[in-house]
C-alpha positions in Angstrom: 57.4 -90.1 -48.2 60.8 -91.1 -49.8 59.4 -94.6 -50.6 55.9 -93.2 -52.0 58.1 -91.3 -54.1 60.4 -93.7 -55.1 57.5 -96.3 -56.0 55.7 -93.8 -57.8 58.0 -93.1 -60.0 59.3 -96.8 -60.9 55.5 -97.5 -62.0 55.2 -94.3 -64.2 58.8 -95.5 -65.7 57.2 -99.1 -66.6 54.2 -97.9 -68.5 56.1 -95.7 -70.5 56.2 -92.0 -69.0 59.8 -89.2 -68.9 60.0 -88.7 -65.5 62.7 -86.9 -63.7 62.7 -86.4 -59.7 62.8 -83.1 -58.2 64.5 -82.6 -54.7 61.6 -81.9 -51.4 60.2 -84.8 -52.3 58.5 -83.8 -55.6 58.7 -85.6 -59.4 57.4 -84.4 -62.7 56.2 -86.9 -65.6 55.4 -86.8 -69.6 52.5 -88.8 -69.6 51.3 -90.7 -72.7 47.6 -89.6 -73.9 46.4 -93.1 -72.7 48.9 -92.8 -69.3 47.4 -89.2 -68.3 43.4 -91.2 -69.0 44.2 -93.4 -66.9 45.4 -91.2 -63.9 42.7 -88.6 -65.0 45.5 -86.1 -65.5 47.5 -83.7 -68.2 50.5 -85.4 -70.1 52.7 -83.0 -68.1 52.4 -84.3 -64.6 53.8 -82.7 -61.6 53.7 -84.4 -58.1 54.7 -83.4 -54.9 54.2 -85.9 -51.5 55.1 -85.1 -47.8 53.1 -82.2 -45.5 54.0 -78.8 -46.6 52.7 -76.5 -48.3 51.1 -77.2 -51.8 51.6 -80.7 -51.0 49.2 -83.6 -53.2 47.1 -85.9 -50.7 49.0 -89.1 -51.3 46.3 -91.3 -50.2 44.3 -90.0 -53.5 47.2 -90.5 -55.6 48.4 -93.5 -54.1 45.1 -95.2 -55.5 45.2 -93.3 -59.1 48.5 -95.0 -59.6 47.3 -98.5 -58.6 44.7 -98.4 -61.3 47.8 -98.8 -63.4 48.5 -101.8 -61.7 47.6 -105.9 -62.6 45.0 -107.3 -60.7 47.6 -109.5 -59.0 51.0 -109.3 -57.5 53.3 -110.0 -60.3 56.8 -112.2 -59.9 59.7 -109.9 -62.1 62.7 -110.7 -62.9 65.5 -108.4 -63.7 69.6 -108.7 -64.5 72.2 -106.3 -64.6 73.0 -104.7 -68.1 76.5 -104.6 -67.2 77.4 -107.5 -64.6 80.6 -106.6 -62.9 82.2 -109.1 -60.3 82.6 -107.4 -56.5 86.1 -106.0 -56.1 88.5 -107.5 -53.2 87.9 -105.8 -50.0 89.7 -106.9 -46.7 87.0 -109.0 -45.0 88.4 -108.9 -41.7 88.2 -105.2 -42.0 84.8 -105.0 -43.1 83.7 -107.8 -40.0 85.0 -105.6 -37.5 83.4 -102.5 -38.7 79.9 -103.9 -39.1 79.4 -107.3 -38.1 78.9 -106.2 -34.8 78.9 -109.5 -32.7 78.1 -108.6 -29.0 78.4 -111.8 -27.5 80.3 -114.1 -29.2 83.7 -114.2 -31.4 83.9 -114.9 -35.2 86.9 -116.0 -37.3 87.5 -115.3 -41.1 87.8 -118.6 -43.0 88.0 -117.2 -46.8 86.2 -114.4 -48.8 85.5 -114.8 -52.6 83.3 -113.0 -55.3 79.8 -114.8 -55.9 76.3 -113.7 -57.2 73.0 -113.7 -54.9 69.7 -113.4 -55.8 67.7 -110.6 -53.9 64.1 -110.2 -53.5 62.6 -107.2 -52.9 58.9 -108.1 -51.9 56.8 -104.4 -52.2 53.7 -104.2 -49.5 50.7 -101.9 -49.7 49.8 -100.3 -46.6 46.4 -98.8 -45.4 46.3 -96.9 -41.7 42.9 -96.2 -40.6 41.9 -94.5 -37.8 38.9 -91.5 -38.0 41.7 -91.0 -41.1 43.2 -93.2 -43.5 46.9 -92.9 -44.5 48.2 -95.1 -47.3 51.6 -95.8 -48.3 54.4 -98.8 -49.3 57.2 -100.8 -48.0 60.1 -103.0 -49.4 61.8 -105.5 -48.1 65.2 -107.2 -49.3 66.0 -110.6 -48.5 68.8 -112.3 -49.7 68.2 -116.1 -48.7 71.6 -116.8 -50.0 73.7 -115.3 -47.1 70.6 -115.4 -44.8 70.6 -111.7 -45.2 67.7 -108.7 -44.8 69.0 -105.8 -46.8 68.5 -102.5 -44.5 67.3 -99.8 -46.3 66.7 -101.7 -49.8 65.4 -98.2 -51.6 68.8 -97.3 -51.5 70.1 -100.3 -52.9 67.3 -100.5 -55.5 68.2 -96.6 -56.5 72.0 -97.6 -57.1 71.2 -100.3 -59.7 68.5 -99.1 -61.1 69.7 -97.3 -64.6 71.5 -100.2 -64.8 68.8 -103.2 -64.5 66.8 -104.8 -67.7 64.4 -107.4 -67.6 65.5 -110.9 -67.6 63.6 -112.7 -70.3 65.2 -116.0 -69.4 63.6 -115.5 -66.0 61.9 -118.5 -64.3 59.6 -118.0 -61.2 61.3 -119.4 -57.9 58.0 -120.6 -56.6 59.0 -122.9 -53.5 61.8 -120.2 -52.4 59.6 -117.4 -52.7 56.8 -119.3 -50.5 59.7 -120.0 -48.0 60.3 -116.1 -48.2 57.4 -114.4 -48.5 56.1 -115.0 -44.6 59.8 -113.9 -43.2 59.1 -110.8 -45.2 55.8 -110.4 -44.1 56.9 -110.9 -40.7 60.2 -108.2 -41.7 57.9 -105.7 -42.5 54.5 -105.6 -40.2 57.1 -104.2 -36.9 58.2 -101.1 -39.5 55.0 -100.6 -40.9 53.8 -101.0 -37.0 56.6 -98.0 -36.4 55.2 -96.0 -39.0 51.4 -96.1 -37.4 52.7 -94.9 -34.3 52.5 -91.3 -35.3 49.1 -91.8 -36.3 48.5 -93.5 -33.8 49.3 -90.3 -31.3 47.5 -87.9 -33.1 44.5 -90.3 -33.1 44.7 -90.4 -29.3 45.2 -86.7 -29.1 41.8 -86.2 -30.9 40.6 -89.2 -29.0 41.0 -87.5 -25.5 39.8 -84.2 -26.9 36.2 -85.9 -27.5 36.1 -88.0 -24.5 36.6 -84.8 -22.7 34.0 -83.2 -24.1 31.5 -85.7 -24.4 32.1 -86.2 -20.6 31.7 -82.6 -19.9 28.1 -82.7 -21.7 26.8 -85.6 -19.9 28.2 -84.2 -16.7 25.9 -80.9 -17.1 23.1 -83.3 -18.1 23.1 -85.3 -14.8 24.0 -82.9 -12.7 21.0 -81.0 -13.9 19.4 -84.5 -13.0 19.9 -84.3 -9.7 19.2 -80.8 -9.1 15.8 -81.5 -10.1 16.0 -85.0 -7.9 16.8 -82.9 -5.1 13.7 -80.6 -5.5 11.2 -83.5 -5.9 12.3 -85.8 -2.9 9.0 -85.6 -1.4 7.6 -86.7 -5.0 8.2 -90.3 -5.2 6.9 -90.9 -8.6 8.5 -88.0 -9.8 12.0 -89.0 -8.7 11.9 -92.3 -10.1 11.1 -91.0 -13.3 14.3 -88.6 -13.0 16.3 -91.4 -11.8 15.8 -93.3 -15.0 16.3 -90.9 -17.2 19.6 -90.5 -15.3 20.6 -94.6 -16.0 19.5 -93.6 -19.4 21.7 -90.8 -19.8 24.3 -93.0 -18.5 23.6 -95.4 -20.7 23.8 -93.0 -23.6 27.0 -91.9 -22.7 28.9 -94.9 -22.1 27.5 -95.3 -26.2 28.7 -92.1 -27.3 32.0 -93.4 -25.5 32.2 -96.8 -27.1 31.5 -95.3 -30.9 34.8 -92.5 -30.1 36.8 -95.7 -29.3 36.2 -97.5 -32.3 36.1 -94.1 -34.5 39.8 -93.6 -33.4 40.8 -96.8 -32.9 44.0 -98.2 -35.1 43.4 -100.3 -38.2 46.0 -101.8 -40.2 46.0 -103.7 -43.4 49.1 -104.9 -45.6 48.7 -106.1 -48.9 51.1 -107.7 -50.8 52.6 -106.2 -54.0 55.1 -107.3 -56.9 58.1 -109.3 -56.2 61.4 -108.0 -57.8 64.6 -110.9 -58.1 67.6 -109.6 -58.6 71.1 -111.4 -59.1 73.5 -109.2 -57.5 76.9 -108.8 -57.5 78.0 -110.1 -53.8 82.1 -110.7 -52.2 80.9 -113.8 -49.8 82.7 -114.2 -46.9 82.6 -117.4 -44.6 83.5 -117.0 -41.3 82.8 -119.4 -38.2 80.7 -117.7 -35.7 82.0 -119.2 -31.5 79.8 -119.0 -28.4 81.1 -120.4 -25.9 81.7 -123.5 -26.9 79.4 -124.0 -30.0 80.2 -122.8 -33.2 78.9 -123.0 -37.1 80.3 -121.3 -40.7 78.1 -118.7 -42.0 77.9 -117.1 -45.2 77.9 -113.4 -45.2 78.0 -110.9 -47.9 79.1 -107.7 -48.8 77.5 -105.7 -51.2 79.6 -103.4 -53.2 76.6 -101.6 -54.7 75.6 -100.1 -51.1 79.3 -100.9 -50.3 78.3 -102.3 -46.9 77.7 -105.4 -45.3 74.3 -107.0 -45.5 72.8 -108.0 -42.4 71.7 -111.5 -41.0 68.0 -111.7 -40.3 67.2 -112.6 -36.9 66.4 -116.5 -37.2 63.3 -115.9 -34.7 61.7 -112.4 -35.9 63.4 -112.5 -38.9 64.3 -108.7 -38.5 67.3 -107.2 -38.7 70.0 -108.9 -36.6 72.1 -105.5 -36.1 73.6 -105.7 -33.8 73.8 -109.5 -33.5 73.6 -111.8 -30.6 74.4 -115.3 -30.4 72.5 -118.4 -28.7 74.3 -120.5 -26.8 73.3 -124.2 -28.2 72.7 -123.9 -31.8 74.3 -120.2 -32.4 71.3 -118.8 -34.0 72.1 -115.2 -35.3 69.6 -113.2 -33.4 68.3 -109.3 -32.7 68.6 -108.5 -29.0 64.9 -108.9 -28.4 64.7 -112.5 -29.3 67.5 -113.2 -26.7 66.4 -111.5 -23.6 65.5 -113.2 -20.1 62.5 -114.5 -19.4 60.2 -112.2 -17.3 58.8 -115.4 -15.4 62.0 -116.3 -14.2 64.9 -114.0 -15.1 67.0 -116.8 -17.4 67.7 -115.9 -21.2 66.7 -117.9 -23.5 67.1 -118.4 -27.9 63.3 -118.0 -29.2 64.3 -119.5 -32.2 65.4 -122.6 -30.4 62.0 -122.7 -28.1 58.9 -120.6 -28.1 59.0 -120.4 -25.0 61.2 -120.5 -21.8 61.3 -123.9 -20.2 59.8 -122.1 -17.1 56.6 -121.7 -19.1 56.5 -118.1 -20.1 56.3 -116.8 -23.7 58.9 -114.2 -23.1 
């Protein structure tokens, strides 16, 4: 609940409230009189997320706080108070400590300091099953170096005392439609990942029913056919019995079908605000070789998470950690969206094709 946490308390900070974070995933706030109406709460708030003891239901708080929210997704823009330039790192080093090519070569043509812009794009999830879970997710995409920032709450936390609002900022429109999808499509597979617990103990529950529901009808038709086998000489009698035993069948398969659609999984994502930040960046170029194809890309190094920012995959558009190379057009790609085909056992880029030239999606 680190990101519930972490978004909770960035909203209370922009409508005015003290807040100060606690640690087990708990924060406490000095509401204004009109903050604490709003949130139907005292001006000393104290919040506490996660599943022990004592815990607040964040689903319930989760929609108090976006009452304090615009109707619509807002575009901010945000500069550093005190810019500094990225210091001089050895590229090379930092290449062969995280670049991680697997199957391909790269070679360093020059490294210089630059500033990117980053978007973090902030998505509202609902998980629904006989239960509803809510929660958020942010993703970080720097379309300068091609780049999808892993864990951006941490990167967000280490500028954040030092970031003010840009008033010369001007909304990117026709980037941020170019971005928006690939972080759509960054985020649904985590938020996908997160569901999956729910998903279990929705199944759990699931077989529990089915079990007993089965168990119920059983008794009912085997009672059924008790009476069927007393009344064989009865024909009237035993026709009756035997429709009330396609009814009973009938109700079951029902009861059956309303379980499956009680548990079943439903997930929504709704998109939220939009932060752009220029950031401090050292860019280094470097030409990445397959074989023989080869092309210069840009990558960065961020010296506020002091790591090297990924490449998205040019096909998923997740992370390309570690990264893979195609063969024609050396597309930076995750390991996924260069495996072989299961029609015919030949690899194959998805971001060049769809699909393999066999015919299969892959």
């Amino acid at each position: 609940m680190a990101e519930v946490l972490d978004w909770a308390k960035d909203l209370l900070v922009s409508r005015g409230a003290l807040v100060e974070t606690e640690e087990a995933g708990a924060l406490r706030a000095l509401l204004s009189p009109e903050l604490a109406g709003a949130l139907g709460a005292s001006e000393w708030l104290s919040l506490r997320f996660g599943a022990g003891a004592g815990s607040d239901d964040d689903g319930e708080w989760l929609e108090r706080l976006g009452h304090l929210l615009p109707p619509d997704a807002r575009v901010i823009g945000a500069r550093l108070r005190r810019p500094r330039q990225a210091p001089a790192v050895d590229a090379g080093t930092v290449l062969d400590r995280e670049l991680a090519v697997q199957n391909g070569i790269y070679r360093v043509l020059e490294d210089r300091p630059e500033t990117a812009r980053h978007y973090f794009f902030n998505f509202q999830y609902t998980i629904e099953t006989d239960e509803t879970s809510l929660g958020a997710w942010t993703v970080c995409l720097n379309p300068a170096a091609r780049s999808l920032v892993h864990q951006p709450e941490s990167l967000l936390n280490a500028v954040r005392d030092n970031l003010e609002e840009d008033p010369e900022f001007a909304i990117p429109r026709e980037e941020l439609a170019r971005l928006f999808p690939m972080a759509l499509r960054g985020a649904q597979p985590e938020i996908r990942r997160l569901a999956a617990g729910v998903e279990q103990s929705a199944n759990r529950r699931l077989a529990r029913d089915t079990e007993r529901i089965d168990a119920y009808y059983r008794d009912l038709l085997r009672q059924i056919e008790k009476r069927m086998s007393r009344r064989t000489a009865d024909a009237q009698a035993t026709e009756k019995e035997r429709s009330r035993a396609a009814a009973t069948q009938l109700d079951r398969a029902a009861k059956l079908d309303d379980l499956a659609r009680k548990y079943s999984l439903r997930i929504r994502i709704e998109p939220g605000d939009v932060l752009v930040v220029p950031l401090p960046v050292l860019e280094i170029s470097a030409r990445l070789i397959r074989k023989k194809a080869e092309r210069v890309a840009k990558l960065h190094w961020n010296p506020a998470l002091g790591a090297l920012e990924s490449p998205w995959c040019e096909s998923c558009f997740g992370r390309a950690h570690p990264l893979f190379l195609c063969d024609d057009r050396v597309h930076c790609l995750c390991k996924s969206c260069l495996t072989a085909c299961p029609g015919c056992g030949k690899q194959f880029c998805r971001a060049c094709q769809p699909k393999c030239r066999c015919g299969g999606t892959g």
